[in-house]
N, C-alpha and C positions, 0 to 999 in steps of 0.2 A: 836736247837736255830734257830727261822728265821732269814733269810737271808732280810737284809731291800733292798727297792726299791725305786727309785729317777725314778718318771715321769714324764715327763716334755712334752709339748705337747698331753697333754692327751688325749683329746677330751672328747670321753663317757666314755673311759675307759677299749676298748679293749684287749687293750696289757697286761695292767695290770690285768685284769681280767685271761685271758690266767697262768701269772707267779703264781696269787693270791690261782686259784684251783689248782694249783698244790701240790699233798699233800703226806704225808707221808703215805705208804699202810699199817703200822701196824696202827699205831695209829690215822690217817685219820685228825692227823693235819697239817696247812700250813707250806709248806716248806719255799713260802715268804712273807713279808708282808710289803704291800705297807708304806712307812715313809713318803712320801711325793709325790702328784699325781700333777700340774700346770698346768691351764686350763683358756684362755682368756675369751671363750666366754661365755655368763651367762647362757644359759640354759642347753650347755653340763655342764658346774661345778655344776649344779645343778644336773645332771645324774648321774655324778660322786662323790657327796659329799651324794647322794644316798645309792648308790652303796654302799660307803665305810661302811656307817652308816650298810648296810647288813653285811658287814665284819667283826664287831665290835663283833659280837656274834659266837660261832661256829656254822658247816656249818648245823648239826642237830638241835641246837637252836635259830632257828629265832624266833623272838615274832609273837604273832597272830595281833599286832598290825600292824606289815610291809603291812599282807595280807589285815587288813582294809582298811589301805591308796591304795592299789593297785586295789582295790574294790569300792572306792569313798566313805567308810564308815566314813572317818576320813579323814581331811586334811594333809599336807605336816607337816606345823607349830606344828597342835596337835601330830602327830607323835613323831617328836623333844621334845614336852613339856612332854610327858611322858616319852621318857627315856633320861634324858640331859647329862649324863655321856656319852654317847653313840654317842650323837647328836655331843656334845664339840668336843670329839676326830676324826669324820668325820669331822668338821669343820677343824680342824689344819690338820687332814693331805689334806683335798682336798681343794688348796689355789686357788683361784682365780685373778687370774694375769696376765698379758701379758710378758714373754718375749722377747729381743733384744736390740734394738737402739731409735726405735718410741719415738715419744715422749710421748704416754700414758705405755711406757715400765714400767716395777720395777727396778730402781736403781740396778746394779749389788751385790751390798755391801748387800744391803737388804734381795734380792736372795741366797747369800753366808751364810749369817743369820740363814736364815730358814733351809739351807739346813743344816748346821752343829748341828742346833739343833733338825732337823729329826731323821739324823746319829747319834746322841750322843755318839759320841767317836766312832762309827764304821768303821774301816778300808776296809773293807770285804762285798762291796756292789756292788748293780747294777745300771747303768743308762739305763733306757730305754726310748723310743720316738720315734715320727717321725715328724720332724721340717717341716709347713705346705706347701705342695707337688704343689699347683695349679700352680705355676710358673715354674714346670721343665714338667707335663706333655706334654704329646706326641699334645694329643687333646687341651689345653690349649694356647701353643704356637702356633700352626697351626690357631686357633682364632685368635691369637692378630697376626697372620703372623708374627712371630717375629723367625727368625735365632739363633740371637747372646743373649743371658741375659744380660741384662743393672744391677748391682746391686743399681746404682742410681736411677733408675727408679722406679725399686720393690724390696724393701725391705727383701720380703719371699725370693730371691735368696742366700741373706745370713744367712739366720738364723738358717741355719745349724752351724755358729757362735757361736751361745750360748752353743750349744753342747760342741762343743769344748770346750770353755772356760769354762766350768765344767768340762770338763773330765781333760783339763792344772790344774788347780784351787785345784780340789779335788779327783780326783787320782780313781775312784772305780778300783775293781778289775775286773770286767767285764761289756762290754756296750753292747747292743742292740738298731742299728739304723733302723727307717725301712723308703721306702720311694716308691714313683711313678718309673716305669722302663724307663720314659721317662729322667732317672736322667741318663740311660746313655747316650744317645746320645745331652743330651744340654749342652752348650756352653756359655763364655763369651768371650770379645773380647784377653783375657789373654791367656784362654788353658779350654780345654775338662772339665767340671764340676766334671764330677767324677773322674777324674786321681786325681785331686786337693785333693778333698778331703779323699779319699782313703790317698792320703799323708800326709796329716794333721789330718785324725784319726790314723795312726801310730807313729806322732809324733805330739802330740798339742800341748806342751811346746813349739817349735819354731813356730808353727804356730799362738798359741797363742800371742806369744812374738813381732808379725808382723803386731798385729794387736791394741795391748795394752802396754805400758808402764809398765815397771815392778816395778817400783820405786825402786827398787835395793834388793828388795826380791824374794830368792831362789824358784823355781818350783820345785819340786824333781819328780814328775811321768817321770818313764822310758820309756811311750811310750806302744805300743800296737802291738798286731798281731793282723792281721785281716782276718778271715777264713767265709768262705760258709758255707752255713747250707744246701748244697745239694751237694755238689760236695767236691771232695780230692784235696788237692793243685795239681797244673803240676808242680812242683819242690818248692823246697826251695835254696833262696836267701844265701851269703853267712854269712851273719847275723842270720840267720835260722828264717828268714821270709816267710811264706807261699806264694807263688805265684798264681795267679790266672789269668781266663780270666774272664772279666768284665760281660759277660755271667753268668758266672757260681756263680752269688752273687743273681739272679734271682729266685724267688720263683714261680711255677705255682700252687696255693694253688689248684686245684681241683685233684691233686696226693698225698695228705694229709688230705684226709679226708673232706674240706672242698666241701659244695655242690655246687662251683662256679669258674668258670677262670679267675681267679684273680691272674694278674702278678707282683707283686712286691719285689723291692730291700731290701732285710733285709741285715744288715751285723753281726758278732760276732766279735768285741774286747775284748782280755785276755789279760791284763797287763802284759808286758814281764817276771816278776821276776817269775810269776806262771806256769813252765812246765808240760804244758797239750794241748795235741792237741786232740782237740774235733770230736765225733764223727759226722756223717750228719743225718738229719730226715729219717727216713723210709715209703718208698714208701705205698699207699696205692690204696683200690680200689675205681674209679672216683664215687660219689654219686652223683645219680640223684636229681632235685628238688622237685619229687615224694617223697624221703625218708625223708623232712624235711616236707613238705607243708600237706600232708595227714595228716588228724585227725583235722586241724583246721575248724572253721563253716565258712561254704558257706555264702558269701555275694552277697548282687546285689550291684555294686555303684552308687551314688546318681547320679541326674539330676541338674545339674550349671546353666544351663540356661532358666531352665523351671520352674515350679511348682514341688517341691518332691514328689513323692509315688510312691509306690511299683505297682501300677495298671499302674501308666504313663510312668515307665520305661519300663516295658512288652510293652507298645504299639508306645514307638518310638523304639527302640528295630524290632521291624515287620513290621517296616516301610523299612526295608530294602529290603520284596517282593514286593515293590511300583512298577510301569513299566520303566523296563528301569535300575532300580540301580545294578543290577546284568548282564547287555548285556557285552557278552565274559569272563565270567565267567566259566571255567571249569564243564562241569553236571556234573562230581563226588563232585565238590565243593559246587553248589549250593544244591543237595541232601542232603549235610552233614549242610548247613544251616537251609535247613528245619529240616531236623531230630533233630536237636539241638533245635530250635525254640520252637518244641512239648513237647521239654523235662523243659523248663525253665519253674521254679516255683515263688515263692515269699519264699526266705530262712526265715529261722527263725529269725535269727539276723537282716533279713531286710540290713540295711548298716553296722551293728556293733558300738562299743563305745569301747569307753576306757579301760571297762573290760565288757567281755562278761561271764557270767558266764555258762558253758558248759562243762559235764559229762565226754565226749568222748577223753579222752586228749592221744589217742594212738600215736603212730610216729613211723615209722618201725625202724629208724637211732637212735642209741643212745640216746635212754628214760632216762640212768643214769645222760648225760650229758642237755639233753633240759627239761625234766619235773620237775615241785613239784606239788604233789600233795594239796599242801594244797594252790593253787591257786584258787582251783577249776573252773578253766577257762583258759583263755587267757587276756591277755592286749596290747594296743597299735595297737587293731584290729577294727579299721575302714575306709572302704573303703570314696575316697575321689568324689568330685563332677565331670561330664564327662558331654561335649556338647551331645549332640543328635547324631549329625551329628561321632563324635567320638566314640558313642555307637556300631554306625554300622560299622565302621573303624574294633575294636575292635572283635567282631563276627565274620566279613570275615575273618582278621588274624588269629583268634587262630582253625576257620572251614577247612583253607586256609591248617594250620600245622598240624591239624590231617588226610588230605588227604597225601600231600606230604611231611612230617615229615622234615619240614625247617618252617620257617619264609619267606613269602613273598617282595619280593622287591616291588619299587613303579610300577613298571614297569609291577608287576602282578595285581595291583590294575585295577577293572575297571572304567573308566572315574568318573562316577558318585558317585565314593566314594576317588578321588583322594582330599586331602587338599586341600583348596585355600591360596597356600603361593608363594610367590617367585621364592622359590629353587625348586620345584618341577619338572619344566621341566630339570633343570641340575641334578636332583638327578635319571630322566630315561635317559638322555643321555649320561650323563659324571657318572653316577655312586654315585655322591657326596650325602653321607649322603643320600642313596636310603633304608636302613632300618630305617628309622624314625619312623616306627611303628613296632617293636620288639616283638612277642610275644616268652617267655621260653617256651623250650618244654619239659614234662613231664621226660624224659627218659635222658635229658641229666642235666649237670651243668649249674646254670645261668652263662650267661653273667654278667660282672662288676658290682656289687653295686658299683655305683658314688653316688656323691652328686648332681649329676644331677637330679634324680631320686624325688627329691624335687621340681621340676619345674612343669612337666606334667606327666612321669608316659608313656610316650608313647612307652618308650625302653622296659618297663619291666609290658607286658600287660600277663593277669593272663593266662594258658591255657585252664582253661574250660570255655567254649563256654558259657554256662550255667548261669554264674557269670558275666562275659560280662564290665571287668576291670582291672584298674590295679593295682599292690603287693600294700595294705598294708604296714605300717611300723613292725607290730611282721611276716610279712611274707617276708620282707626284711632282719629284727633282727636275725629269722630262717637263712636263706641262708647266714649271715654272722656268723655264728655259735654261737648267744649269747644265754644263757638261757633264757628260757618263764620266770621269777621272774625278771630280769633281765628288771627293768620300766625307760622308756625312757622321761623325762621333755620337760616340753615347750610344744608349737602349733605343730601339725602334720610338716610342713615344715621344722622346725626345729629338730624335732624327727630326718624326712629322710635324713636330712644335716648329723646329726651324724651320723647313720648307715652307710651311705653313706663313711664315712671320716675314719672309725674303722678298724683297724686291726682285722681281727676273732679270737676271743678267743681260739676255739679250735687248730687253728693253733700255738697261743702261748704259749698255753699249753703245745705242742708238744717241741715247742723252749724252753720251762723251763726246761724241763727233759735234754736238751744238758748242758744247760746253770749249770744248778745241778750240775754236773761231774764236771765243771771246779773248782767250789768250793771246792767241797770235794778233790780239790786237793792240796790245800793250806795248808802246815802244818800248825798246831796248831790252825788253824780256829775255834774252835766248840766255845767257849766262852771271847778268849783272845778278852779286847777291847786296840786300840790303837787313840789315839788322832790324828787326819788328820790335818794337814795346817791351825793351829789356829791363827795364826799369820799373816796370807797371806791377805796382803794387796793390793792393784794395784789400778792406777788413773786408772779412765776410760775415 
């Protein structure tokens, strides 16, 4: 029997994807299945009411139809019109809503609605999420120069709220929070953000209770343990509450498989009544951006500010042996620009599209997990538009890191290729923001997919000299582990917002298999249904 899923915060649908393949190895059916996925923004719901619509079928019978729409053979709409069974049931479970207080919120009562008739009568579920993070990071806060969190100010400080008040409300048996590592060290003017809350996922009924009237109806959830998904508790409390250091809730996704250094706070809640102490993920070996990025088609990216073609990019591109652009330049580095130089063609794909159709769909890294074959291509692969003058930015850095196998500071730029901004002269004396031009290096893990990465592209510039660009959004999707099938809605900007904002699937893939164990520890779980808090009412 699957295990239902409550996602709330979804975005594209990361997380859930992660919980979704995770499957049974005899019979290679799903262990969970999402009931209910809540998603504000219209073009990730759109990703994700996708997504579901893939879900709807098992994992060896997709329709050839999916492949058309992903091919541009067939639109979104006609897709849905040919199978509407299919279509309907993506619709309900992937809702489109805003959670909290806002005033474009959903009614909590509403909310409570959907959810109980997701669960239909299921006791024996999951909440997963991560309530939106841009308010506690690290980089975030240090923008707005802000110390202390205002919750009157910004909203997102608390909407780690709703969480709770599902978990007070309707009790699953197990949650899965995930969030920014900047959640531990921010602050409101009360007490440390995360001791708080750490407190009030171990008890939401009183925390719930502090922040909503009860109108005199019983909460019955007992409350939660809250354990690591990397680390063994440093003791037990005399409650026989796991202890931990704040540390050790920290995920460094690039020792799990994922090909990136991505640090973020997950946490596991087990409903107190279910004795089971979970085991932690298991260490893996770091993958380079080599193991996901090889096998995709070579692109040039466009020209923004000029006329497009493929002859004019080659020729501002060589405008970087102009006299003068290259003075104090390292000769081993300007050697490896010319040599590069000689080597740049006009790729096949040109800039790319939406779906490329292309033969070669090898990848040295788990083929089982990134390929189908009856793509026959890629999608979500076109390179975006680049000044001139950042072309050549672009060339020196990634020529810069295959001499000295690093990324160049501003500070190794030569004058004539330095930006014309602002910050530039603080970014070579004070250091601040002095990689503004980032390129990944072949051999190691990318740095952060943000949602930054939607703006210019200047962090996450491609390594081969050759291409003279920066990731794509299915070479972002790659590096946060989602499948090539796996078709991202909306305008490119908005693709990268999501990427950018997702948990990697394969890492929650890995979290499902812990998360498994705690189930199967539930006597009589396998078919018993019990009716949850049908009566539970609360003003808000």
């Amino acid at each position: 029997m699957e295990i239902p899923v409550i996602d709330i915060f979804a975005g594209p649908g990361g997380l859930g994807e992660g919980f979704s393949a995770y499957l049974n190895q005899k019979d290679k059916n799903r262990r969970f299945k999402i009931a209910l996925s809540i998603e504000k923004d219209s073009y990730a719901h759109q990703t994700l009411m996708l997504r579901s619509f893939f879900r709807q079928f098992p994992p060896d019978q997709i329709p050839s139809d999916y492949y058309k729409f992903i091919k541009g053979q067939i639109s979104l709409d006609e897709l849905y019109k040919r199978w509407p069974v299919q279509a309907k049931n993506a619709e309900e479970e992937a809702w489109h809503a805003e959670l909290g207080d806002g005033e474009k919120a959903m009614p909590n009562s509403i909310v409570d609605e959907r959810i109980k008739r997701a669960l239909n009568g299921n006791s024996n579920w999951l909440l997963i999420g991560g309530p939106p993070c841009q308010a506690y990071s690290v980089v975030g806060r240090s923008r707005r120069q802000e110390k202390v969190l205002d919750e009157n100010k910004d909203e997102r400080v608390g909407l780690y709220k709703q969480y709770l008040r599902i978990l007070a409300v309707h009790n699953p048996a197990v949650f899965v929070m995930e969030n920014v590592k900047g959640l531990l060290s921010a602050k409101t003017e009360q007490s440390p953000v995360f001791s708080k809350i750490l407190n009030d996922l171990a008890d939401p009924v009183s925390a719930f209770l502090s922040e909503y009237r009860s109108n005199g109806i019983k909460l019955n959830c007992p409350g939660y343990r809250i354990y690591s998904l990397v680390a063994a508790p440093a003791a037990f409390d005399l409650k026989g509450n796991p202890v931990f250091n704040h540390k050790d809730f920290v995920i460094h996704c690039e020792k799990y498989g994922v090909p990136q250094a991505r640090h973020r706070v997950i946490l596991l809640g087990i409903r107190k009544d279910i004795e089971h102490k979970p085991k932690v993920l298991e260490p893996k070996n770091e993958m380079p951006i080599s193991s996901v990025l090889k096998g995709l088609p070579k692109l040039r990216s466009k020209l923004s500010k000029s006329e497009d073609s493929g002859e004019n990019w080659k020729a501002a591109i060589a405008k970087i042996l102009e006299k003068g652009m290259l003075a104090g330049v390292a000769r081993e580095v300007k050697e490896e620009i010319i040599k590069q130089l000689d080597k740049i063609t006009l790729p096949q794909k040109e800039s790319g599209e939406e779906y490329c159709a292309y033969k070669r769909a090898n990848i040295p890294y788990r083929p089982d997990w990134y390929l189908d074959q009856n793509l026959e291509g890629v999608c979500n692969h076109s390179s975006r538009g680049h000044m001139d003058s950042d072309l050549l930015r672009y060339l020196f850095v990634s020529c810069f890191a295959k001499v000295n196998k690093r990324s160049p500071k501003l500070e190794d730029f030569p004058a004539a290729l330095l930006p014309d901004h602002k910050n530039v002269k603080a970014g070579i004396e004070d250091k601040k923001f002095a990689d503004r031009f980032r390129v990944q290096l072949w051999d190691q893990p990318c740095k952060t997919i943000t949602s930054h990465i939607s703006k210019d592209g200047h962090y996450y510039i491609h390594p081969d000299p050759t291409q003279c660009r920066s990731f794509t959004v299915r070479e972002a999707a790659r590096i946060q582990t989602f499948p090539d099938n796996y078709f991202f809605c909306g305008p490119r900007t908005s693709q990268f917002i999501q990427v950018g904002n997702a948990v990697p699937p394969l890492l929650a893939n890995q979290i499902a298999g812990i998360v498994y164990t705690a189930f199967k520890a539930i006597p009589g779980r396998s078919d018993k249904k019990v009716k949850i808090n049908q009566s539970v009412t609360v003003e808000q």
